[in-house]
C-alpha positions in Angstrom: 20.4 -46.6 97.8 18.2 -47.9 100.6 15.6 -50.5 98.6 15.3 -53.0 101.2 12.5 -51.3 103.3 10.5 -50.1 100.4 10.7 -53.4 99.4 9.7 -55.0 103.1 6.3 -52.9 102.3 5.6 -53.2 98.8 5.8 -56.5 99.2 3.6 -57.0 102.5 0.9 -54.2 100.8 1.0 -56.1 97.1 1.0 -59.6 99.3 -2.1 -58.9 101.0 -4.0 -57.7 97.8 -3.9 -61.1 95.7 -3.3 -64.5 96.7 0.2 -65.3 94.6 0.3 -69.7 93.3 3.9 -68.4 93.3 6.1 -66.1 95.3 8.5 -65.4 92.8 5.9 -63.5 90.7 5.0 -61.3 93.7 8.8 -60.3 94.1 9.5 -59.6 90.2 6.5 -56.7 90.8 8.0 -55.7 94.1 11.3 -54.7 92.5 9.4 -53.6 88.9 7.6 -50.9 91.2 10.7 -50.4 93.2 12.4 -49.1 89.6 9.3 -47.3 88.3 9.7 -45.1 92.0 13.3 -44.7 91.8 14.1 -44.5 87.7 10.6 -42.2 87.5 10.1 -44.2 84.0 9.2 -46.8 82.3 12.2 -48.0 80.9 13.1 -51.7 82.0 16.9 -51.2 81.4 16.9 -48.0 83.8 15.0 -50.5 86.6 17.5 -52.8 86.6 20.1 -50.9 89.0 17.5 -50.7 91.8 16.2 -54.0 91.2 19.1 -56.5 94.4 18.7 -60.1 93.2 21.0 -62.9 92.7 21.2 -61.9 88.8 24.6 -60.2 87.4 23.8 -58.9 84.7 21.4 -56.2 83.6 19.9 -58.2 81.1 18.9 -60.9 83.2 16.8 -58.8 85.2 15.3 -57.1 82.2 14.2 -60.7 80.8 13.2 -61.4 84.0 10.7 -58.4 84.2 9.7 -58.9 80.4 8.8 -62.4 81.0 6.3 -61.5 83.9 5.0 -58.9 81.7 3.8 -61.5 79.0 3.3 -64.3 81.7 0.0 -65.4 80.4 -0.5 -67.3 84.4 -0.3 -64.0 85.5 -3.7 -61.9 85.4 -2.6 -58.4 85.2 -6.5 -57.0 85.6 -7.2 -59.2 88.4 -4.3 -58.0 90.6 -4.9 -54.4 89.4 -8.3 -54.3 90.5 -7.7 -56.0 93.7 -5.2 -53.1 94.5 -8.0 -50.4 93.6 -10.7 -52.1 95.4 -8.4 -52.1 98.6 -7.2 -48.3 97.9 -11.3 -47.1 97.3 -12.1 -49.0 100.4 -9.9 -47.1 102.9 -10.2 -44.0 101.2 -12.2 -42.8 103.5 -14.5 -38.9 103.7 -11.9 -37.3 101.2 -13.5 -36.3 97.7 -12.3 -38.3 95.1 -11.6 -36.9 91.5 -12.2 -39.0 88.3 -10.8 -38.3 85.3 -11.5 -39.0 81.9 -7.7 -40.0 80.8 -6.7 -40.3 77.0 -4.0 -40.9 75.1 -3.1 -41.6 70.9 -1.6 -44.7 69.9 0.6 -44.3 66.7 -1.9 -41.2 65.8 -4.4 -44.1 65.2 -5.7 -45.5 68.5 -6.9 -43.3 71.3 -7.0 -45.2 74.1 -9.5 -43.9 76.7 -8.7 -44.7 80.8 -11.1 -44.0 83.9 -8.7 -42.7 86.8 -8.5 -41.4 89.9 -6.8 -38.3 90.7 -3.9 -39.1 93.3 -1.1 -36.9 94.2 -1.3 -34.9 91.0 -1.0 -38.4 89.2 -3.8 -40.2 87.2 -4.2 -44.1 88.8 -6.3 -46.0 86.1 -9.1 -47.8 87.6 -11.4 -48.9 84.1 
């Protein structure tokens, strides 16, 4: 499994997009993204084999990703939208598709995303 490169530009590309108080926060979403590529899921228990740290134990790194999750020093939105400003800026001539993304919520919430169209995948930008 080769990580370490992916995570060499992750981490320069998520670096440049938000100026991180603390390093430490900037790697735990270097190797969260590194498990959503490889595991294809959003599972944290199937991230943890891709995720190389000091930490021997899978549950360690899954409290370690759940705690930046509900990090209240971290703003989520702010970090987001800085990556999506940087991606529509450089997008260049190309046409972009927005779509109109929804999805139920315990068949009691419908919970209604803005996205882009990328690579047959919807990126939520509002």
């Amino acid at each position: 499994m080769r990580t370490s490169r992916l995570y060499d530009q992750l981490q320069n590309l998520l670096g440049q997009s938000h100026a991180w108080a603390d390093q430490r926060h900037l790697q735990t979403l270097v190797w969260m993204v590194i498990g959503v590529i490889c595991a294809e899921c959003i599972s944290l228990p199937k991230w943890t084999i891709y995720s190389r740290t000091r930490a021997q134990f899978a549950q360690s790194h899954q409290r370690r990703f759940s705690r930046w999750l509900h990090n209240p020093r971290i703003n989520v939105h702010k970090v987001h939208s800085s990556l999506i400003q940087n991606a529509l800026a450089t997008w260049g001539s190309s046409t972009i598709t927005l779509i109109e993304d929804t999805s139920m919520l315990w068949d009691k919430f419908c919970l209604i995303r803005l996205s882009v169209q990328y690579r047959g995948r919807a990126v939520p930008i509002a």
